[in-house]
LOVOPA-543822 format. One record per atom (N, C-alpha, C): atom name; x, y, z; residue in one letter. Coordinates in steps of 0.001 Angstrom, whole numbers, plus 500000, padded with zeros to 6 digits. Each point is the difference from the previous one (the first is absolute). Example, Ala and Ser with C-alpha at 12.3 -4.5 7.8 and 13.67 -1.06 7.14 Angstrom:
! LOVOPA-543822
(N (513190 494310 507800) a)
(CA (499110 501190 500000) a)
(C (500900 501200 500000) a)
(N (499650 501050 499280) s)
(CA (500820 501190 500060) s)
(C (499230 501090 500730) s)
This chain:
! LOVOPA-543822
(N (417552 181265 564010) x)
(CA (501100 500968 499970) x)
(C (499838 500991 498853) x)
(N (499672 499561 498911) x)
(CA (499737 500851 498967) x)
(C (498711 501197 499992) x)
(N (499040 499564 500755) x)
(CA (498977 500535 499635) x)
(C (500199 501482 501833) x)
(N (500950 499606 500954) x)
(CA (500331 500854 500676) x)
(C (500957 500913 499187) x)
(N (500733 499233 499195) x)
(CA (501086 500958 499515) x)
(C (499468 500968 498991) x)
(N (498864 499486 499258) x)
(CA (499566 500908 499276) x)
(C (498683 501267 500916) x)
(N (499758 499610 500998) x)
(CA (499084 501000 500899) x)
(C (501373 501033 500629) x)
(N (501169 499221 500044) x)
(CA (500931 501541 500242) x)
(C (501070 500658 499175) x)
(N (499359 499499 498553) x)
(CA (500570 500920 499593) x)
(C (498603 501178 499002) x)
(N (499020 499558 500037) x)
(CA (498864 500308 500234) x)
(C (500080 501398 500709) x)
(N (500225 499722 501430) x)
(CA (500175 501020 500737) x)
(C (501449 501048 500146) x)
(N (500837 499441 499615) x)
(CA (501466 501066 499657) x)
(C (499649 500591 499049) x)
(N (498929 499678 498742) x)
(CA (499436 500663 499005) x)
(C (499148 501187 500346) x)
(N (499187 499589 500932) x)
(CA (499332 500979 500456) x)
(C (500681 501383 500738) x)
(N (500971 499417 501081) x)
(CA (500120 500947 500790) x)
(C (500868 501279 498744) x)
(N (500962 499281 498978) x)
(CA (501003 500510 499623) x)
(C (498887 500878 498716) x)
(N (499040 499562 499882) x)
(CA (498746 501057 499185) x)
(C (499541 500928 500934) x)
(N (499811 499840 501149) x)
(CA (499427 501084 501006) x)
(C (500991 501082 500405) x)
(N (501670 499619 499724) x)
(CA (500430 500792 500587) x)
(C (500563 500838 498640) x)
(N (499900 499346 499269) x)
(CA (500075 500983 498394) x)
(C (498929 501136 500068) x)
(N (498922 499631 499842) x)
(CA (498665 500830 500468) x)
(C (500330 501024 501066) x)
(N (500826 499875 501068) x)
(CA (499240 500834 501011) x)
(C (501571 501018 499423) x)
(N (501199 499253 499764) x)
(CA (500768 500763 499472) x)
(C (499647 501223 498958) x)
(N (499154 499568 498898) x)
(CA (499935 500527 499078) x)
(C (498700 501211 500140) x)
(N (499220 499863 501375) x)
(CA (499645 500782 500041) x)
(C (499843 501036 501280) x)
(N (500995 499490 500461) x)
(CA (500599 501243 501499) x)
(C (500964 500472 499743) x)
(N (501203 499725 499358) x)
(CA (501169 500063 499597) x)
(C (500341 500429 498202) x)
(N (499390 500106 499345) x)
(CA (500371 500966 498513) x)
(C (498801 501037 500530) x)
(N (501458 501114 499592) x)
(CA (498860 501201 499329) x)
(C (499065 500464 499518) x)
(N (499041 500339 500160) x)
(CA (498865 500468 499270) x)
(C (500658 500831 498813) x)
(N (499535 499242 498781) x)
(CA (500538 501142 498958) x)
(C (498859 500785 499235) x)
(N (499998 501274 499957) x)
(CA (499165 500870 499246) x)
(C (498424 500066 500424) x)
(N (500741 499814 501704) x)
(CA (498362 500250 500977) x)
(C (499469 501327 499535) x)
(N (498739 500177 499898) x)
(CA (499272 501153 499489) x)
(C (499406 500471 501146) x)
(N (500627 501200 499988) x)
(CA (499560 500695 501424) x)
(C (499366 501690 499270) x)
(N (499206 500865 500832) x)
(CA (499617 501322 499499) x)
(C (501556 500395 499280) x)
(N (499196 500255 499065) x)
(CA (501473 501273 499547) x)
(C (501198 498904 498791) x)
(N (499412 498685 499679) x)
(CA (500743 499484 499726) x)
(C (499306 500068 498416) x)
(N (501185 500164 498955) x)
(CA (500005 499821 498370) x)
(C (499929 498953 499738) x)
(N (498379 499990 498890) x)
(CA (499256 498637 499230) x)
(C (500295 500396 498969) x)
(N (499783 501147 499510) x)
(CA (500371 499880 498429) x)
(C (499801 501656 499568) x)
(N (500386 499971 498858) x)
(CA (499932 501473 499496) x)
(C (499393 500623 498861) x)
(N (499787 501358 499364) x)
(CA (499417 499750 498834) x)
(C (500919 501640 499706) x)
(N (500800 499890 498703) x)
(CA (500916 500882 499413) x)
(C (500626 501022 501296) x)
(N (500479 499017 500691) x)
(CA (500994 500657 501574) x)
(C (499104 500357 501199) x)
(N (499010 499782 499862) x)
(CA (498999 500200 500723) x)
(C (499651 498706 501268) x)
(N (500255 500108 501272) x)
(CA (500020 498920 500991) x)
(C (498568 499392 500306) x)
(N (500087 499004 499920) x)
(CA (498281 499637 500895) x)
(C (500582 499273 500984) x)
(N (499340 500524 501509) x)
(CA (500907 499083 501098) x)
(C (498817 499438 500478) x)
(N (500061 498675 500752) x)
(CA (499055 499365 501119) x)
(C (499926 500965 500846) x)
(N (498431 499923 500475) x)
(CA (499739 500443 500977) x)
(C (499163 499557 500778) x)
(N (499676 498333 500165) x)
(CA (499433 499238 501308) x)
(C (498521 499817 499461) x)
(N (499522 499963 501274) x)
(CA (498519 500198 499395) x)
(C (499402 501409 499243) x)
(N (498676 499538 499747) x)
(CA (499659 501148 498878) x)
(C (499803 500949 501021) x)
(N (499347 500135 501129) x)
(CA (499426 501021 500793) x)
(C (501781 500893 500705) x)
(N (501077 499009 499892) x)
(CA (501459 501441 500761) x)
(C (500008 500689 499207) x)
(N (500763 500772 500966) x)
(CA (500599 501414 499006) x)
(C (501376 500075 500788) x)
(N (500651 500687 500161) x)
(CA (501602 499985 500290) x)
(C (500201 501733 499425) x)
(N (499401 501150 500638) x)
(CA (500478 501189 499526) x)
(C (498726 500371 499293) x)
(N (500604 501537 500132) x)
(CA (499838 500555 498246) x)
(C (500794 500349 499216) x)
(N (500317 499819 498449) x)
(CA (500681 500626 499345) x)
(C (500148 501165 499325) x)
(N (500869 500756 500269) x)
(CA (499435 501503 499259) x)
(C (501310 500139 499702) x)
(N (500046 500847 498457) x)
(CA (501359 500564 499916) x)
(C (500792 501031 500136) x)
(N (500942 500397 499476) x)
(CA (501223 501049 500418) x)
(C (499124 501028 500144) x)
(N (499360 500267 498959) x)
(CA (499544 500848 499623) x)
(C (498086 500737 500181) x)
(N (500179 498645 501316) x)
(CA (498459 500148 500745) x)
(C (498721 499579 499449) x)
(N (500038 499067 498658) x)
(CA (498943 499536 499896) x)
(C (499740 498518 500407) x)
(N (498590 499904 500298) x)
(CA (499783 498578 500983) x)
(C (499856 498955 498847) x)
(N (500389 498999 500114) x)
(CA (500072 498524 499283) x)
(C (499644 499570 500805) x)
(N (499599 499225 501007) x)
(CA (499104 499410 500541) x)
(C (500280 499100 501168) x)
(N (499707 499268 500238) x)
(CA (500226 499240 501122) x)
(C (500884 498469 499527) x)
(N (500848 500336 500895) x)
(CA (500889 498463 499100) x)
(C (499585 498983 501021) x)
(N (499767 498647 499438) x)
(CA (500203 499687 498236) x)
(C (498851 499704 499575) x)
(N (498922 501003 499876) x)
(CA (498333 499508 499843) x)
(C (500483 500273 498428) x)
(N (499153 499717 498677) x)
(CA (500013 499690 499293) x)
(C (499948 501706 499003) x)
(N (499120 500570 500622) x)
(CA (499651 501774 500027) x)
(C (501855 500384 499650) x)
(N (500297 499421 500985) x)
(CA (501919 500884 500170) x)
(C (500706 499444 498872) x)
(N (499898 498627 499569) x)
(CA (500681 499670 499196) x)
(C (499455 500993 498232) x)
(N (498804 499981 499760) x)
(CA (499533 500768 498625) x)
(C (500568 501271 500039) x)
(N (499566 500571 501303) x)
(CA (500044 501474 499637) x)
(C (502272 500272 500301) x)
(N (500592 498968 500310) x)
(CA (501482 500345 500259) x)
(C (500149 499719 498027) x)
(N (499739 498679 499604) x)
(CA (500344 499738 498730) x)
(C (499231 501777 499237) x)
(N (499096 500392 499655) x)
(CA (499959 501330 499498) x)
(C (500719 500912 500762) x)
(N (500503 500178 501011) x)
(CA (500646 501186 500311) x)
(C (501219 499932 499783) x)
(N (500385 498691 500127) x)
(CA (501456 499579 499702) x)
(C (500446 500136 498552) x)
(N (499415 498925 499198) x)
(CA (500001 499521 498524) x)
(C (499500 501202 499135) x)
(N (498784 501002 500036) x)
(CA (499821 500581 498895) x)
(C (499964 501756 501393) x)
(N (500424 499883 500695) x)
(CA (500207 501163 500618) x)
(C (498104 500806 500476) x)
(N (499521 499000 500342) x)
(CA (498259 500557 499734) x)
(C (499731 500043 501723) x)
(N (499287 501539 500422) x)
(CA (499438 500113 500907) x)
(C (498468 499794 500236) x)
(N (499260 499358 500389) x)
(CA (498354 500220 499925) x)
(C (500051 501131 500883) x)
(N (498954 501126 499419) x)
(CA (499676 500800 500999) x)
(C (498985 499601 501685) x)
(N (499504 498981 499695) x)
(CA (499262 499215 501216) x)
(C (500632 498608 500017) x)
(N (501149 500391 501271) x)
(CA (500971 498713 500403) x)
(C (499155 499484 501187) x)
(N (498794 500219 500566) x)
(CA (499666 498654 500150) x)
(C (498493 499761 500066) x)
(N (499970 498671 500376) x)
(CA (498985 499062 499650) x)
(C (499896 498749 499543) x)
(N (499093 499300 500610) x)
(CA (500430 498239 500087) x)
(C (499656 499472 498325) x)
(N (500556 498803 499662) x)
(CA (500588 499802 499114) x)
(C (498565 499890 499045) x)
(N (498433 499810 500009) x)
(CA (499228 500103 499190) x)
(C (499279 501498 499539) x)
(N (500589 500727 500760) x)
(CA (499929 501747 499774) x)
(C (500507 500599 498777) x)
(N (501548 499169 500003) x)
(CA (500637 500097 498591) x)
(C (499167 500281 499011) x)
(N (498729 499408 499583) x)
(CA (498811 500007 498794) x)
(C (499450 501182 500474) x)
(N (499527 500518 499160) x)
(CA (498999 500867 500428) x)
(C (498790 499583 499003) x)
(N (498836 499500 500343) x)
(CA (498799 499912 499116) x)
(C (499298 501164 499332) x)
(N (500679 500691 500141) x)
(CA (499058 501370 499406) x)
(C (500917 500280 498778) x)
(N (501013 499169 500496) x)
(CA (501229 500758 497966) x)
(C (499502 499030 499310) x)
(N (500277 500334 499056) x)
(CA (498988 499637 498279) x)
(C (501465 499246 499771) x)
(N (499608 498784 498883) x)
(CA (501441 499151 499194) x)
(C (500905 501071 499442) x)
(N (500742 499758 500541) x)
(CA (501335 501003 499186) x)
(C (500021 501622 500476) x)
(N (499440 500136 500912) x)
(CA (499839 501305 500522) x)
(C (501181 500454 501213) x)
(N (500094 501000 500300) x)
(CA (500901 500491 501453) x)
(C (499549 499646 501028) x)
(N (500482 498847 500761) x)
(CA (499943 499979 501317) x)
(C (500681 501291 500856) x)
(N (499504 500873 500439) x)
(CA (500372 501432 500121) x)
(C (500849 499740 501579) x)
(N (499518 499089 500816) x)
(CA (500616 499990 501237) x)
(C (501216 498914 500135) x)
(N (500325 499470 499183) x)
(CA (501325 499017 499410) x)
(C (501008 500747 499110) x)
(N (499250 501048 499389) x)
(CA (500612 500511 498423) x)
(C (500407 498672 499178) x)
(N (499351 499159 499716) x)
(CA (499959 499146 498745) x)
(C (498607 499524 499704) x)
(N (500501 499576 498351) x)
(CA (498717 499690 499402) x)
(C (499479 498456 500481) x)
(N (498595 500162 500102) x)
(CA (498942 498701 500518) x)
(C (499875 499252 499013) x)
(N (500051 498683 500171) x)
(CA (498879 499095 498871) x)
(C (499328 499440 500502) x)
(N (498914 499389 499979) x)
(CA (498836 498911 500855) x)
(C (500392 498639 499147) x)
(N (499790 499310 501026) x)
(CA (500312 498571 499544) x)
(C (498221 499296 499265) x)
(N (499637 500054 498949) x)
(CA (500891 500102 498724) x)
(C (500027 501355 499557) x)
(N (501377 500082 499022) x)
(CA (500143 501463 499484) x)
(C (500563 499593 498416) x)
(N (499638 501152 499239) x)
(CA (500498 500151 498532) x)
(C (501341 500003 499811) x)
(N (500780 500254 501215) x)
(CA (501503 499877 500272) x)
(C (500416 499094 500752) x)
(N (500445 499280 499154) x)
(CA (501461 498971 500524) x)
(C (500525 500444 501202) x)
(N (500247 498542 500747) x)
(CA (500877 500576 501447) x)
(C (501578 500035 499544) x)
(N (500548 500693 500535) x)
(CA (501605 500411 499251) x)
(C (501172 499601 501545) x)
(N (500738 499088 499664) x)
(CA (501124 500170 501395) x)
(C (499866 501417 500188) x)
(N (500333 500161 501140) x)
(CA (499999 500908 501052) x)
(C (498995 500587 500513) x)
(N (498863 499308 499582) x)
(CA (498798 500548 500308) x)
(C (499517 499903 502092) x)
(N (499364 500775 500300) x)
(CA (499532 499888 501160) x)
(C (498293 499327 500136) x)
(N (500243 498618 500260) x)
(CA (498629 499347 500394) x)
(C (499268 500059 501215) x)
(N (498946 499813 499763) x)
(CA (499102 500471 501527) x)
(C (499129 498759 499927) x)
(N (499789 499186 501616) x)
(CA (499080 499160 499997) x)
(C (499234 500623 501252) x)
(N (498666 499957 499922) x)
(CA (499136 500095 500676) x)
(C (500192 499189 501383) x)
(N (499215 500133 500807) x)
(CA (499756 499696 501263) x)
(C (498877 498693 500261) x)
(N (500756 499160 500787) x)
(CA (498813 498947 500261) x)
(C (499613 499665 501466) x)
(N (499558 499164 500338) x)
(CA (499263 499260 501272) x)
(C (501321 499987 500989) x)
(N (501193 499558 499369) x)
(CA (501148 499495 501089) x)
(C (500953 501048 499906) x)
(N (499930 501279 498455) x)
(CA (500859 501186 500486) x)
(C (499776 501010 499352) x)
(N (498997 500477 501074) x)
(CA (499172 501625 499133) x)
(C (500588 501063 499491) x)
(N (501476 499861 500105) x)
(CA (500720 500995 499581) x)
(C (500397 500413 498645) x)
(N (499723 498283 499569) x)
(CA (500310 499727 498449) x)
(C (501695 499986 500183) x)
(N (500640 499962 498424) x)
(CA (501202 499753 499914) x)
(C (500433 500794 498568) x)
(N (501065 500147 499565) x)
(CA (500853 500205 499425) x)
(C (501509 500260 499369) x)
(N (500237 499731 498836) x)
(CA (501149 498801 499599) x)
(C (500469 501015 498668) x)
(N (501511 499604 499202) x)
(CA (500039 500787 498919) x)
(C (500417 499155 499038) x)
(N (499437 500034 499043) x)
(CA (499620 498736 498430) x)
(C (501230 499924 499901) x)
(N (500890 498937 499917) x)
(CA (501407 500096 499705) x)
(C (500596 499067 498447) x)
(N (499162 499200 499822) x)
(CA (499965 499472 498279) x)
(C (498270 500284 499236) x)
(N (500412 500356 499069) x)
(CA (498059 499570 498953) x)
(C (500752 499413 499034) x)
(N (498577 498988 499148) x)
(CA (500519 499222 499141) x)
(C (498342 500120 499262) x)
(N (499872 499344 499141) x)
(CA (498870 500496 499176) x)
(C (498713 499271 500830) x)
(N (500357 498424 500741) x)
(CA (499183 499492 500614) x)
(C (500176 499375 501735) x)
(N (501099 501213 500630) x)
(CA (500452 499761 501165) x)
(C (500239 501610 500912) x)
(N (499970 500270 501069) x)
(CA (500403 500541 500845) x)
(C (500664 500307 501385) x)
(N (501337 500412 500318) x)
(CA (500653 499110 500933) x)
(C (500214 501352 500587) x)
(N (499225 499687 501858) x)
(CA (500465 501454 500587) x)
(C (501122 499590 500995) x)
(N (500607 500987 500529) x)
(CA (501481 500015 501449) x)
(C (499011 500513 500645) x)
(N (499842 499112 501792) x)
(CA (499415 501432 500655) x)
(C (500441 499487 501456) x)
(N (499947 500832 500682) x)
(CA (500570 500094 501236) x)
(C (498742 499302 501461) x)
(N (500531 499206 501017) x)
(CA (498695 499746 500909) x)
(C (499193 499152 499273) x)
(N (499823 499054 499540) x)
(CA (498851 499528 499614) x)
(C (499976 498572 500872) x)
(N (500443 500063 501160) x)
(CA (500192 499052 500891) x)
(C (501358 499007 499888) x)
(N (499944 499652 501400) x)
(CA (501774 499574 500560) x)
(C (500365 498819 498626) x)
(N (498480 498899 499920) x)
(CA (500308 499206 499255) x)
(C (499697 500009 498648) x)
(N (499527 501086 499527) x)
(CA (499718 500308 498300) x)
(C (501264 500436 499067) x)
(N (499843 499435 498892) x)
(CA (501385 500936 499216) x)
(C (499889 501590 499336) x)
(N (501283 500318 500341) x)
(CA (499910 501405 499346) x)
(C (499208 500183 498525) x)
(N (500452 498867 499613) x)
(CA (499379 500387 498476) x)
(C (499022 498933 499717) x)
(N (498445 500617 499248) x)
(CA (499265 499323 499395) x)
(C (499738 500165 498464) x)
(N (499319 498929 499132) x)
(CA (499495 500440 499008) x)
(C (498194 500152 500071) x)
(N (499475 500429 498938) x)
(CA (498710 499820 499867) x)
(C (499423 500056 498295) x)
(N (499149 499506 499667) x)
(CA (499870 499678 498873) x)
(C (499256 501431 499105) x)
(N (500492 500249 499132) x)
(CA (499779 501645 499319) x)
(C (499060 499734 498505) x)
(N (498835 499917 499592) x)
(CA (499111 500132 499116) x)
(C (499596 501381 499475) x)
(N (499566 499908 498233) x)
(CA (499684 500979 499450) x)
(C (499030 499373 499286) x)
(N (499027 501042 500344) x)
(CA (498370 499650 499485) x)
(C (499099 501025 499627) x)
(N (499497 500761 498993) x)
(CA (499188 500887 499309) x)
(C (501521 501412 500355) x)
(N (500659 499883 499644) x)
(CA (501620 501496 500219) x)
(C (499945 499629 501196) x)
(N (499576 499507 501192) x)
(CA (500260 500507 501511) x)
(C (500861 498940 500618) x)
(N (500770 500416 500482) x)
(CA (501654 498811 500802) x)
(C (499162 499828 501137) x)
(N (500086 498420 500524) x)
(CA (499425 499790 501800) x)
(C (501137 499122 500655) x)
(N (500245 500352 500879) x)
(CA (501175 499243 501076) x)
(C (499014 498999 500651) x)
(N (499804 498764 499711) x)
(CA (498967 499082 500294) x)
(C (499895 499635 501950) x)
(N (499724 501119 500720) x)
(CA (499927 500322 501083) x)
(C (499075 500973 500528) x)
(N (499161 499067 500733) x)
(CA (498885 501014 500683) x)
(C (500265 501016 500585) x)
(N (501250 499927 500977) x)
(CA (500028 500989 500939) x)
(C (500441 501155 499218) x)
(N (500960 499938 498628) x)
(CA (501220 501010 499708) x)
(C (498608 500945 499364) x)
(N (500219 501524 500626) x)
(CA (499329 500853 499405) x)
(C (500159 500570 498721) x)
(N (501702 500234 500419) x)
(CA (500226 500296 498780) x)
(C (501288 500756 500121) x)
(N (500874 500705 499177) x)
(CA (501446 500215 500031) x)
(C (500594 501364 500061) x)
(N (500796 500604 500174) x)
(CA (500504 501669 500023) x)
(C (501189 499916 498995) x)
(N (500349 501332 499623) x)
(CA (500759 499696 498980) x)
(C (500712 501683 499895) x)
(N (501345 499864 499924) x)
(CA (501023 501508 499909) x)
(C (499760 499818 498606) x)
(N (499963 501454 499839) x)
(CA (500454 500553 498131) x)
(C (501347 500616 500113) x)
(N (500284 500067 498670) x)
(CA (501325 501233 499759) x)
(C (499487 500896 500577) x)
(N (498922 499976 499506) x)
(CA (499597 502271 500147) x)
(C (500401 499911 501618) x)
(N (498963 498993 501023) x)
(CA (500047 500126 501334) x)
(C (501892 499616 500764) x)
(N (500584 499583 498933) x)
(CA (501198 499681 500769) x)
(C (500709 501518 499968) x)
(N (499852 500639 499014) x)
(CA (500682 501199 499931) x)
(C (499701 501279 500454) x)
């Protein structure tokens, strides 16, 4: 008698776990499902939304005032909205996929002439500064490369916000920041290297 009584309650255990389960997941809400278009995080009022896999797009963005920001929510739209938004900055060449950003022919600290901001190569005699615009090169799985905007420096850290970097990656990374003979390196193969607004260019 005992050893039946304990096989049913055994099983009232079970069923009353299965139906918790199926409750708990047909019946509550999905809370803070991430769908296109949905807010991960921000950087000084500035939105970074999901946008699915790396390859959607959902639009283009352009503003009031007719210049193109890019395709939402590829990673391109999120940099160039934070400068147009945050320091009021137009590139005169709004587009081009996200390892174009560099140009190899500007010298450390020189005019990137088709961004209107100044270049550094990863390594450079200049420190990466929040708000900087980073550029990673292009690889085997996404030739387009990527780019992100430095949102903390610390003497031996670097932490960028960037938009798209896949459904399951976080908005924000760090990477480890070294200084060796004057020259700063963001301890990352791919990062080319960074863009950067001046006063002179904000005004």
């Amino acid at each position: 008698m005992k050893v039946r009584a304990y096989k049913l309650f055994f099983a009232l255990v079970v069923v009353v776990g299965l139906s918790v389960s199926v409750y708990l997941v047909f019946k509550q809400p999905i809370v803070n499902e991430r769908v296109p278009g949905f807010p991960v995080d921000s950087l000084d009022g500035v939105v970074v939304y999901f946008n699915g896999s790396v390859s959607e797009t959902h639009g283009r963005n352009v503003s009031s005032d007719g210049y193109n920001i890019g395709k939402k929510y590829q990673c391109v739209e999120f940099v160039k909205r934070y400068y147009y938004e945050h320091f009021n900055h137009k590139m005169p060449d709004s587009y081009g996929h996200a390892k174009d950003f560099f140009d190899p022919a500007t010298g450390d600290g020189k005019l990137n002439k088709s961004r209107a901001l100044l270049q550094y190569t990863n390594p450079s005699f200049s420190k990466p500064c929040r708000g900087d615009l980073i550029v990673f090169g292009g690889t085997v799985f996404n030739k387009y490369g990527h780019v992100a905007i430095i949102s903390e420096v610390d003497e031996t850290e670097v932490e960028i916000i960037q938009q798209n970097p896949g459904p399951a990656s976080p908005s924000r990374v760090n990477f480890c920041l070294t200084s060796e003979d004057g020259k700063w390196k963001i301890e990352n193969d791919r990062i080319l290297g960074w863009l950067r607004i001046t006063k002179v260019l904000q005004n």
